[in-house]
N, C-alpha and C positions, 0 to 999 in steps of 0.2 A: 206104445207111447202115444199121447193124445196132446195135439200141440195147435195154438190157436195162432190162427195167422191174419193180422192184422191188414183187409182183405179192400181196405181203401186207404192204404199206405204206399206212400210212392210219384214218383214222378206221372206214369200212366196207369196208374190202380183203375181197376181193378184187376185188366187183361193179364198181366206177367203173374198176378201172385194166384190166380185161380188155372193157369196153365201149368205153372209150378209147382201146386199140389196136386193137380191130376200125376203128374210126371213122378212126385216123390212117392206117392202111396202105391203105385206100378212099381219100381223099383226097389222101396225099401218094406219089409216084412212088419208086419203090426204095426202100422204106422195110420193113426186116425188125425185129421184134421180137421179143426173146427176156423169155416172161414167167418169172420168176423166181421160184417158190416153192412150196408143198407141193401134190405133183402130185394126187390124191384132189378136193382142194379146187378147186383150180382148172379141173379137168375138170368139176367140176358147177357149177361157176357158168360155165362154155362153154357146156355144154348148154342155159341158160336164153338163150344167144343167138345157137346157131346151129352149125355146124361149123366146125371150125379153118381158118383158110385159112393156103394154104402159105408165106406172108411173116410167119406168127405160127407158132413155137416155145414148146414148156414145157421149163426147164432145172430140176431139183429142189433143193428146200434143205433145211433142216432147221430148225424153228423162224423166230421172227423176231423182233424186239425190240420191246417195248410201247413205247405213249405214256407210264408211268407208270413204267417201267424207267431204272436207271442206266448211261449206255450204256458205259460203261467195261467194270463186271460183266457186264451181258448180252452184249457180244462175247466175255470170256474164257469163260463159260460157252457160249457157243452159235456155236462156230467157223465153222459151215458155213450160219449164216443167211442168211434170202434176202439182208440188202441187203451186207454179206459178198461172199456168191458172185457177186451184180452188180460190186465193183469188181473180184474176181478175173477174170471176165469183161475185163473194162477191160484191168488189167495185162498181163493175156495177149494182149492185142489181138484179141481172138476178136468185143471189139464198140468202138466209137467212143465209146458216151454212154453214162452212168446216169442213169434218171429214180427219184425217191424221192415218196412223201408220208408215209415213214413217221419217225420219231425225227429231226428235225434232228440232234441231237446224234450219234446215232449213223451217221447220213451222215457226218456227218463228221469220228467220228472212226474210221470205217472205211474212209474214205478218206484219212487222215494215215495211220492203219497202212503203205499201200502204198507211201507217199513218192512216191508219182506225182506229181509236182511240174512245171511246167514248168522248165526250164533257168533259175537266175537269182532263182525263186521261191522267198522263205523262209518264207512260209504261205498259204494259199488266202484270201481274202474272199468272202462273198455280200453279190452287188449284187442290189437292186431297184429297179425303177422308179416312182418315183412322180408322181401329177399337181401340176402346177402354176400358179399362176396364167400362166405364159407357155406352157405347154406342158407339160414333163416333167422330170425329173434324175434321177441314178442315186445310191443312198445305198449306203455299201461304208460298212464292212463290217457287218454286220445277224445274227451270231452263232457264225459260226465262229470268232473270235478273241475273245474276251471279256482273256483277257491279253495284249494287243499290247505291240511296242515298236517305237520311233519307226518303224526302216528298215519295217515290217510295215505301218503305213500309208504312211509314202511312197508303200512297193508298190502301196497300193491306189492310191491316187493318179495312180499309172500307167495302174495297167490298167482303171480307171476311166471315163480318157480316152478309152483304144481304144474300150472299149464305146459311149459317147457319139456317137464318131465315126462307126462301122462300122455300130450296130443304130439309132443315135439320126440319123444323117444330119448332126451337128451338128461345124461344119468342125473350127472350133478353141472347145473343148468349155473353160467356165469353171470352174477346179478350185477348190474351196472347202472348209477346213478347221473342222469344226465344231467349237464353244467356248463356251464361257460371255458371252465379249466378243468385237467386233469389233477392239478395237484389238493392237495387236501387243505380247506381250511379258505376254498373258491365257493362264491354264488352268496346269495341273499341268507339270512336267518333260518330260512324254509328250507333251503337243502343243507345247508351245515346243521342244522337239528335232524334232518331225515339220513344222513350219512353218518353219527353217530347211533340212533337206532338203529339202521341195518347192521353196520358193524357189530351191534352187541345182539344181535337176533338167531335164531335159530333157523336156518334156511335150509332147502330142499335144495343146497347145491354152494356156492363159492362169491361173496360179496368182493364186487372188486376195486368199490369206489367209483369217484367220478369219472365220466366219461363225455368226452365232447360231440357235438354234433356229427364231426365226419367221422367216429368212430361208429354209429351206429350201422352202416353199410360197407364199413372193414372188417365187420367181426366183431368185434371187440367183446363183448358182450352177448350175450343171448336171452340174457332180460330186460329191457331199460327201462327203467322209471322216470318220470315225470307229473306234473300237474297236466290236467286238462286243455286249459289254454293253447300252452306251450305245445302239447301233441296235437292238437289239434291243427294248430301251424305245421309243426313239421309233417303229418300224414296230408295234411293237402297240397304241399308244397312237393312231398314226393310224388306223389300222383302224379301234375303238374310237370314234374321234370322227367319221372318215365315218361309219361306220355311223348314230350318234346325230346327228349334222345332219340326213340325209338321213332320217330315221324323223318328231324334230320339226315340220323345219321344210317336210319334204314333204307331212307329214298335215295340216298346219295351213294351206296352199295348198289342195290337196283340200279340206279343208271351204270354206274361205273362197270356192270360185269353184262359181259356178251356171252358168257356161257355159264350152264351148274344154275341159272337163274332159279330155276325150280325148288333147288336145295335150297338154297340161299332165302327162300320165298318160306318154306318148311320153319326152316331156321329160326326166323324172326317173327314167326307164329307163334312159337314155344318160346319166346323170350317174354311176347307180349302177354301171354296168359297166364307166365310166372308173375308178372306184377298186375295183371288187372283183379279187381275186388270181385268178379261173376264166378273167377272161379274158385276164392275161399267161401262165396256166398255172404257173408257178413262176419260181424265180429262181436264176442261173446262181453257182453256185460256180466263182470264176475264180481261176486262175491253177493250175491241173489240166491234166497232158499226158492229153487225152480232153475230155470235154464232162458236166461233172454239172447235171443239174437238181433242185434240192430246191421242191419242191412241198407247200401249207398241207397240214395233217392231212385238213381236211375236205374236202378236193380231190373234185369230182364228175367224171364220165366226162369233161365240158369241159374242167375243167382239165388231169386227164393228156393229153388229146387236145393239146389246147394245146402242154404240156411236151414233148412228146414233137416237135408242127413247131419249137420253139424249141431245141428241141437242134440237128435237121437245119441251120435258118439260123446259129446259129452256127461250124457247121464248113462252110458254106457264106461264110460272109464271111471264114474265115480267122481268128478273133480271136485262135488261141493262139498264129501265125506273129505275128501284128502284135506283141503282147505279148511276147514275146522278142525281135524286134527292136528295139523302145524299149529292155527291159531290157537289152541289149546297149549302146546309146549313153549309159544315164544314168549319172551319177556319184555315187551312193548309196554309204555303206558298204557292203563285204563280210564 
């Protein structure tokens, strides 16, 4: 698999994303990387780790888009930017996957440019994973669509599913529409039209209606839909408050125990790395013919290492075959 990685993206690009692909292409089997961006720069931060090896590639860009840029302007103004020449790569088939940690916004809206769409798909969602008291669930969409309309979540809804089913192991995966209210006939125009669609849709698993905010980390669901906006609050908001649980009520354990401190120390390592994003690596923008991973800003060598096996398994499970065949059987608007 040949996957370009968007090589001046990120909070400290270029150091994390070219230690990151040294690391994945070590560990994972036919795995080619084409790093993507200004060749000077990139060649001296190689040199602090080593010489190129032949499954890693420099393909050259021109510029790249800030965290603090508008990604609209900075595409028309900077044509041949790295994360740019990454989807062109894509389009052209010349690679399978885009990995990113730089401008969400600007992933994607440089990859709406290309209309690389799967068959069927009338806008892409980013789904995450997040923990839950039973386990896990996938929250779609998380910022690529902040203006959705109904059929655009339904879609997620779909492809939701797949993912659930394919990455998550979860037979028949419970799809859940988030809302203000659980009862039916709650929220704006836009979820009372998307909560009929699902209901009359063909799903890879059990539509279960609305669902409220504190359901999302009871369980309740192991799919939730929403618009962009709205996920996009809520995933930064969790962050935010794991982070702040796990700071309070970790340190205030630690002092509290005079013995077992070590365990206790073990403990709330493994708690912390079930909810940090370095170690899903990123989170997949679905419904894309190709594989994108958009990756946090502050993504370390882990995470791209991560994004980069997490591209491989999903073109290894097949997600974008399964996702157009649903979209083939269900009965959504066209």
């Amino acid at each position: 698999m040949r996957i370009a990685l968007d090589a001046m993206g990120g909070d400290f690009a270029p150091g994390p994303n070219i230690v990151g692909a040294f690391e994945a292409v070590e560990r994972i089997p036919n795995l080619e990387v084409l790093l993507v961006g200004d060749r000077p720069r990139l060649e001296e931060e190689i040199a602090k780790v080593g010489s190129l090896p032949p499954s890693i590639q420099i393909v050259e860009s021109e510029g790249f888009v800030g965290m603090e840029e508008k990604p609209t302007v900075a595409l028309r103004e900077k044509p041949n930017c790295s994360i740019v020449r990454c989807w062109q790569l894509m389009a052209s088939r010349d690679v399978q996957a885009v990995v990113s940690a730089g401008h969400t916004g600007a992933v994607v809206a440089a990859g709406l440019r290309t209309r690389l769409f799967l068959k069927g798909v009338k806008r892409p969602g980013i789904a995450v994973r997040l923990p839950t008291i039973n386990g896990s669930c996938i929250l779609i969409d998380v910022g690529a669509n902040p203006a959705a309309r109904p059929e655009h979540l339904a879609q997620y809804g779909l492809m939701g599913s797949v993912w659930a089913r394919e990455m998550l192991g979860i037979e028949s995966p419970r799809i859940g529409l988030m809302n203000i209210g659980s009862e039916e006939g709650k929220g704006t125009d836009l979820y009372r039209d998307t909560h009929t669609m699902l209901a009359n849709s063909k799903l890879h698993g059990t539509y279960i209606g609305n669902v409220e905010g504190r359901g999302l980390y009871h369980g309740e669901a192991d799919v939730i839909v929403c618009e962009g906006f709205v996920g996009n609050v809520v995933l930064k908001v969790s962050e935010g408050m794991a982070e702040f649980i796990l700071k309070t009520v970790g340190g205030a354990m630690m002092k509290a125990l005079s013995t077992e401190r070590d365990l206790a120390k073990q403990t709330l390592g493994k708690l912390t790395d079930q909810f940090h994003y370095q170690e899903s690596g990123g989170a997949p923008l679905l419904g894309i013919d190709g594989v994108c991973i958009i990756c946090h800003g502050s993504s370390d060598h882990r995470s791209i290492r991560n994004a980069l096996k997490m591209a491989t398994e999903i073109d290894n499970h097949h997600i974008n075959s399964r996702i157009t065949d649903l979209l083939a059987q269900q009965n959504l608007p066209q």
